[in-house]
C-alpha positions in Angstrom: -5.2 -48.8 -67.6 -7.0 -50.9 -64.3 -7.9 -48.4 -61.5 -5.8 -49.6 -58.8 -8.1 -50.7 -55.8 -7.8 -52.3 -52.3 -10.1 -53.4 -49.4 -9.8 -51.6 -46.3 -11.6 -52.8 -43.1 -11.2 -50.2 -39.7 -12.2 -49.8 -36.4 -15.4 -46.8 -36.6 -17.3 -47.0 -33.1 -19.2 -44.2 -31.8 -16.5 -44.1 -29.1 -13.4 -44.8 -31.2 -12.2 -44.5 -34.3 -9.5 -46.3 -35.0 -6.3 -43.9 -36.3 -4.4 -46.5 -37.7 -7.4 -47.1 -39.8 -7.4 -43.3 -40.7 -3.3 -43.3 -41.9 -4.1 -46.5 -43.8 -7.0 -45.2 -45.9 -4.5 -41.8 -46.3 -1.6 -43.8 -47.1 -3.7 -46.0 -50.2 -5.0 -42.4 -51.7 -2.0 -40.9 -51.8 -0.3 -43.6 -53.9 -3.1 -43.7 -55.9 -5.7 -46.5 -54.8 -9.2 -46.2 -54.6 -9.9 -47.7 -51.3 -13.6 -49.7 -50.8 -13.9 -48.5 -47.0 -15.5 -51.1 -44.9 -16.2 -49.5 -41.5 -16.5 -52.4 -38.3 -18.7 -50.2 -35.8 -19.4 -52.6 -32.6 -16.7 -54.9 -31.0 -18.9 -57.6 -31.9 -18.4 -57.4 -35.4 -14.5 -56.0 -35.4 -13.8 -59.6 -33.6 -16.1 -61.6 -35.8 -14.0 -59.8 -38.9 -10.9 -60.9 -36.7 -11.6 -64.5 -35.9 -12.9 -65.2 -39.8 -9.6 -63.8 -41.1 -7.3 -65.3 -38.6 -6.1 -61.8 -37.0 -5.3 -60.2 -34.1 -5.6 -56.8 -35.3 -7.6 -54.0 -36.9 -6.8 -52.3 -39.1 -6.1 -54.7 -42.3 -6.1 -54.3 -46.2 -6.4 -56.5 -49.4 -4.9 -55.3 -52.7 -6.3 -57.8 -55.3 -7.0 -60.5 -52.9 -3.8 -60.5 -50.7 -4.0 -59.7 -47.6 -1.4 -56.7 -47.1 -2.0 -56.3 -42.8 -1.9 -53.5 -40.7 -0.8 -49.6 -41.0 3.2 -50.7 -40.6 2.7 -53.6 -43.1 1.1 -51.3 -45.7 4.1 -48.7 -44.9 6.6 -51.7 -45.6 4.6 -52.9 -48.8 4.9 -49.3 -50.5 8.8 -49.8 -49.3 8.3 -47.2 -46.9 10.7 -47.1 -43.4 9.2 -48.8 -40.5 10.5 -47.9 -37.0 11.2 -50.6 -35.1 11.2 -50.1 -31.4 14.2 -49.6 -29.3 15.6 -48.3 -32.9 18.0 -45.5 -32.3 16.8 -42.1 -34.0 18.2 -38.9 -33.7 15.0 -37.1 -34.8 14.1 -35.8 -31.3 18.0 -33.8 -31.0 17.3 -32.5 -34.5 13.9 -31.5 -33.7 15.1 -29.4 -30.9 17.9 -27.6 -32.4 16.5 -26.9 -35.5 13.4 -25.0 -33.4 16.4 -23.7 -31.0 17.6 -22.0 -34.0 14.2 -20.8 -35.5 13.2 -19.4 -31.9 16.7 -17.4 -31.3 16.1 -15.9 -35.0 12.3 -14.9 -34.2 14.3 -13.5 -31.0 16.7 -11.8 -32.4 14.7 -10.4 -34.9 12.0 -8.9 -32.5 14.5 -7.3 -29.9 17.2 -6.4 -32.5 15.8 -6.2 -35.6 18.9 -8.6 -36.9 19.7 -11.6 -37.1 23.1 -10.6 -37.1 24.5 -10.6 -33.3 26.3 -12.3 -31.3 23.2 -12.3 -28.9 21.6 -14.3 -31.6 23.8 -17.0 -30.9 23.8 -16.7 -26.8 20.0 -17.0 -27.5 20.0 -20.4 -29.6 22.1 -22.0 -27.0 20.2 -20.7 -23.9 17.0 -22.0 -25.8 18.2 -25.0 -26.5 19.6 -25.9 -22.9 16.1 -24.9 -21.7 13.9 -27.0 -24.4 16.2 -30.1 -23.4 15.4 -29.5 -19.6 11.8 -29.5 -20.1 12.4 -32.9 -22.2 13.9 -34.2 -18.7 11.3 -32.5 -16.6 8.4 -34.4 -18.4 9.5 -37.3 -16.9 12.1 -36.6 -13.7 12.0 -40.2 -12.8 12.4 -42.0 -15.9 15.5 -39.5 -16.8 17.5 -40.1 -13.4 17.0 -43.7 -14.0 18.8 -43.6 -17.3 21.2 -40.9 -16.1 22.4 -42.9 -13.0 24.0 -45.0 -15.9 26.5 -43.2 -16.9 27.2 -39.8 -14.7 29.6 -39.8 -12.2 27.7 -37.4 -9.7 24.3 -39.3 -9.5 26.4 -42.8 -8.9 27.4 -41.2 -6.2 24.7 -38.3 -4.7 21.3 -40.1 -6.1 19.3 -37.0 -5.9 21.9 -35.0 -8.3 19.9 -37.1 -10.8 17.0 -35.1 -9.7 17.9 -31.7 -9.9 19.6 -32.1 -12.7 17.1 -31.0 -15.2 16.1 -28.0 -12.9 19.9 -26.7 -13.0 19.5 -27.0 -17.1 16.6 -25.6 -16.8 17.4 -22.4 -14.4 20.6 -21.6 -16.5 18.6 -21.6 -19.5 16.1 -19.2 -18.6 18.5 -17.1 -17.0 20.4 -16.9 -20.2 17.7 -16.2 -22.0 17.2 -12.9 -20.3 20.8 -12.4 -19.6 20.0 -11.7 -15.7 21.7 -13.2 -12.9 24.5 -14.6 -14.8 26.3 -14.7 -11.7 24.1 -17.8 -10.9 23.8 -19.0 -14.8 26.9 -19.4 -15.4 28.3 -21.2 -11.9 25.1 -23.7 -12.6 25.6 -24.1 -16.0 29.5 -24.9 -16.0 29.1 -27.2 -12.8 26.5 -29.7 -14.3 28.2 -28.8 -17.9 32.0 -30.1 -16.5 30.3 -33.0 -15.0 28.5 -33.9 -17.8 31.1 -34.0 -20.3 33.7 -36.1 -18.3 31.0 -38.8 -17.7 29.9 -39.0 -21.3 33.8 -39.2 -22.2 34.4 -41.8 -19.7 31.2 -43.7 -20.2 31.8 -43.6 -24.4 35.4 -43.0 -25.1 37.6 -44.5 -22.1 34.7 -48.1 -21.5 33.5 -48.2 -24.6 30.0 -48.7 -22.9 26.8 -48.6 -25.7 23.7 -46.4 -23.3 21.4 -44.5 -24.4 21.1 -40.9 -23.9 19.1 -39.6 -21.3 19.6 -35.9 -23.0 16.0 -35.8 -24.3 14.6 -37.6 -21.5 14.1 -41.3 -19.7 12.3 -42.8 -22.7 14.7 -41.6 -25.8 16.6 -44.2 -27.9 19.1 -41.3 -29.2 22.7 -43.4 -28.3 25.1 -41.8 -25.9 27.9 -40.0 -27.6 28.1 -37.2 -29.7 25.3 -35.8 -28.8 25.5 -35.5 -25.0 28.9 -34.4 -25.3 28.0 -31.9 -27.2 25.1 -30.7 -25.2 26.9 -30.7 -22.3 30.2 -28.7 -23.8 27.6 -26.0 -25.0 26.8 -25.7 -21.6 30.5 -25.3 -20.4 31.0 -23.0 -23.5 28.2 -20.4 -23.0 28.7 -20.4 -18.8 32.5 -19.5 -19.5 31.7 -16.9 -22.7 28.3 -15.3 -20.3 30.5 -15.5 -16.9 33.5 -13.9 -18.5 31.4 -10.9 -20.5 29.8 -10.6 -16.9 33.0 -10.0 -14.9 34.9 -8.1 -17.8 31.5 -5.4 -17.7 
């Protein structure tokens, strides 16, 4: 049986190395190739290679003399998914519940030993609310941009845009460490009540298609379910921490 083999010419400068290059070579050993590696090492010669092949970018690769392209081209040529941008993903939500829920266990765990407590499940919804603030807080501008969008507040008191992500933020933490759940809780239902009756009126009552600023300015997760449901947590754990508070 014929070795399977392809061409692979990459950026490799003393000052950069190209990473594209680096996932393309990866990609071609790992489905078997053996990959001749032709390293372009001045900027000279990477725009030489370009002009002589007609291309506008490095990295490329040739499997038995057809030119396959760059990284994304070789990822769509082994019928691998592509992300397009402005493509809607949900990975970034995911991402931060599924470490929400890791984190409250590892929590719960060290200060109960069990995972079996309702504390457990304060704790994965305090985290949570705080790892989606600092999602907001990398980017304070970009977030109230998108925000101002869709809640009702910010249309109306710009700045609530703003201190959004620090309310999150503070009720999280507090949470966390179940202190000062008099302010927690007030916080947390507030922007929580607001929250939710924009994203219903924004998704359910206009029927308007936005993009969720809950992971920040720059995500493509769509408004909907998952704001809602952020926002509803929120609501939920201010009323469940408020009430345990006052009850003693």
């Amino acid at each position: 049986m014929a070795e399977k083999a392809a061409r692979l010419y990459r950026m490799v400068m003393p000052d950069h190395l190209c990473p594209f290059g680096l996932k393309s070579k990866d990609l071609l050993q790992r489905n078997g190739y053996e990959v001749e590696d032709h390293h372009l090492t001045t900027r000279e010669e990477t725009d030489a290679f370009m002009e002589k092949e007609g291309v506008e970018t490095t990295p490329q690769t040739y499997v038995g003399g057809e030119r396959i392209g760059g990284y994304d081209a070789l990822r769509e040529w082994f019928g691998k998914s592509v992300a397009e941008e402005g493509d809607t993903s949900y990975k970034p939500v995911i991402a931060i519940f599924a470490v929400s829920f890791l984190m409250a266990l590892a929590v719960a765990w060290a200060a109960l030993g069990t995972v079996l407590a309702v504390r457990t499940f304060e704790w994965f919804i305090a985290i949570a609310m705080t790892l989606l603030a600092v999602q907001k807080l990398q980017d304070v501008e970009s977030f109230s941009t998108m925000f101002l969008n869709y809640d009702l507040l910010a249309r109306r008191w710009v700045r609530y845009g703003y201190i959004y992500p620090f309310g999150e933020a503070l009720a999280g933490v507090l949470m966390i460490a179940g202190a000062l759940i008099w302010i927690a809780a007030p916080v947390a239902l507030f922007i929580g009540t607001i929250g939710a009756v924009s994203v219903f009126k924004a998704v359910y009552i206009d029927k308007r298609e936005l993009k969720c600023a809950c992971v920040g300015g720059n995500s493509n997760v769509p408004l909907g379910v998952v704001s809602l449901t952020e926002n509803l947590m929120m609501m939920g754990m201010a009323l469940w921490m408020g009430g345990r508070a006052v009850l003693g």
